[in-house]
Steps between C-alpha positions, in 0.01 A plus 500: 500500500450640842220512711476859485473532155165257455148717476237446741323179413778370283567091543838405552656155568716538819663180629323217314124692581309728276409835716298803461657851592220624719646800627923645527552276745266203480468225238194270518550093390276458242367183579489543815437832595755516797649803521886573538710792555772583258805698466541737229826356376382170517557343137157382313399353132196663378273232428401621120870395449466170583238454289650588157302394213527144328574587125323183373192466767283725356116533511267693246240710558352751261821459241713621745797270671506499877809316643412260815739661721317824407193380606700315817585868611178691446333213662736582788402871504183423486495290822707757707256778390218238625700418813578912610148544418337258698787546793391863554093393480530223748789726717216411789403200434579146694785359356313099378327724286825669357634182495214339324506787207887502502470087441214534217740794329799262517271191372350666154838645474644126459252389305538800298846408423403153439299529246697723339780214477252283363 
């Protein structure tokens, strides 16, 4: 898939690092929040791709069957609504304290997915 063709807040693995598409020409590291410019043409793997369900990894919850790599992507929509959220509130802010949110975000996030693999 192209650049081009991602929606606005869409992640996106793009050499080896998971990205947000924060506007037609900018992607934002997820992790990291460092922002890069990208070509339209440029060739991208949506993320929700990447994450394709685990048929036998499955977790209950009101009778209902919710595949871990379902929960692995909504998790990471989740996050990257969190992160454009907080990125437009703080737009003024210092950047320690961006950095300090951005590193709490990324922490529960891993422990998130830790205990899910428990």
């Amino acid at each position: 898939m192209k650049f081009h063709q991602l929606d606005l807040n869409q992640e996106f693995m793009y050499q080896g690092k998971v990205y947000v598409k924060a506007s037609p020409v900018l992607a934002r590291e997820s992790t990291t929040g460092v922002q890069k410019f990208m070509r339209r043409a440029d060739s991208v793997e949506p993320y929700s791709s990447l994450t394709t369900p685990e048929v036998n990894e499955t977790t209950t919850h009101d009778d209902e069957l919710i595949s871990k790599g379902k929960v692995k992507a909504l998790l990471a929509c989740f996050v990257n609504s969190c992160q454009v959220s907080i990125e437009k509130e703080l737009k003024s802010s210092p950047s320690p304290s961006k950095n300090k949110i951005r590193s709490h975000i990324k922490q529960a996030r891993s422990q998130f997915l830790r205990d899910l693999n428990q």
